[in-house]
Each structure stands twice: as C-alpha cells, then as structure tokens.
N, C-alpha and C positions, 0 to 999 in steps of 0.2 A: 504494500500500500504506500509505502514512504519513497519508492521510485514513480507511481504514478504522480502521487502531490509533487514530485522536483519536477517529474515530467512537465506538468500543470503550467508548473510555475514558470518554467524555462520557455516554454509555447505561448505564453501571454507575453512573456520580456523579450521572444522572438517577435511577436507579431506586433509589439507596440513599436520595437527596435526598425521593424520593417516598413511599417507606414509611417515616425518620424523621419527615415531617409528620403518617401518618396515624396510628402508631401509637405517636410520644412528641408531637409539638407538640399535636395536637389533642384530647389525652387530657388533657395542660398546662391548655388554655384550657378545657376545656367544665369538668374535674373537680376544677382549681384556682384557678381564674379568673386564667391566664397566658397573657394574649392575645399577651405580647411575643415569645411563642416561636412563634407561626404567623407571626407577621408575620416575624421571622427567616429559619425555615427555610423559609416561605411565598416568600417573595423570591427565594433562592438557589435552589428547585426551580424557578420561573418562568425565572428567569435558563437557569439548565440544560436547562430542555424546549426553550426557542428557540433554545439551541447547537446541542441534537438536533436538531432540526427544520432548520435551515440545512445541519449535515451532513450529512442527510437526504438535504434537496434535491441537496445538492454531490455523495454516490453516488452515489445514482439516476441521475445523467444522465452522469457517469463511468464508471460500470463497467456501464451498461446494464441497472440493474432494472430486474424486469417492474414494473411497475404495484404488480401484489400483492402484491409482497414489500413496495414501498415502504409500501402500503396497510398490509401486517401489521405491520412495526416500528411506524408508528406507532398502531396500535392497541395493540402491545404495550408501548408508552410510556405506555397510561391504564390499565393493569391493574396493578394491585398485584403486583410480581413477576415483570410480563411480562418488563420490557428483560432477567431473567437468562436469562429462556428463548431469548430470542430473540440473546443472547451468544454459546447454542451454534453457531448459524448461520454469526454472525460468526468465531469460530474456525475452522470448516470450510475458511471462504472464504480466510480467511488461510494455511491450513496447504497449500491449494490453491497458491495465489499464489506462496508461497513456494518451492514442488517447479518449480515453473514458470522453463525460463530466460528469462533476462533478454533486454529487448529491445535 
C-alpha cells in the first residue's frame, strides 16, 4: 500500500510538474525569451517522469497489473492532465486495499 501512496504522490508532482512546463515555463521562453525557466522546470518534470516510471514498473509487477492499465498510466503520464484522471483509479485501489484485512 505505501508504494501505491508514493506512486500517488509522485503522479500528481509529475503531472502538476508537466503542465507548469507547458503552460508557465514554455510561455517564459518562447514569449519572453526565459529559457532559464524550461531548463528549470524542464529538469525537475524529467526527474519526476523517471520516478513514475520506476514506480510504474515496481506496481505493475506487485500488485499484478494487466499490461493495460500499466500501458494506460503511462500514456496518461504524456497527456496534459492525464496523471489526475488516472489518480481516480488510484484512489479506488487504495480505498479497496484498505477495507481489505490484513494479511
């Protein structure tokens, strides 16, 4: 349960990290010529996608996803606003978990 919660966690500070690049950093550089700020935020959403991606992997073979869900998180990790969609999921699974006794 305490890899899905970092999972969680790391998929909201990717997608937040992803849409302040497209829609402050990048607006920065093309509109005021502030490239320092893609290279910034640019970094730190790299940084973060390959946390997701490792925790990804770490799920997926933990808690036995199908293939296409893992396939869908990370598609919904290049969509502008997917990781929230794909949060709800996360919630579900967690609030499953939880009602769940221990082993």
């Amino acid at each position: 349960m305490k890899a899905l919660q970092a999972f969680r966690i790391v998929a909201l500070l990717e997608g937040t990290s992803y849409l302040v690049l497209l829609l402050v950093a990048m607006p920065l550089k093309y509109l005021l010529d502030m490239p320092l700020a893609v290279r910034i935020v640019g970094s730190l959403h790299g940084f973060l996608f390959v946390v997701f991606v490792l925790l990804l992997l770490r799920l997926a073979t933990e808690h036995g996803w199908p293939l296409l869900r893992s396939v869908g998180a990370l598609v919904a990790s290049v969509v502008p606003g997917g990781t929230f969609y794909f949060d709800r999921t996360l919630q579900a699974e967690l609030a499953k978990l939880a009602a769940e006794p221990p082993r």
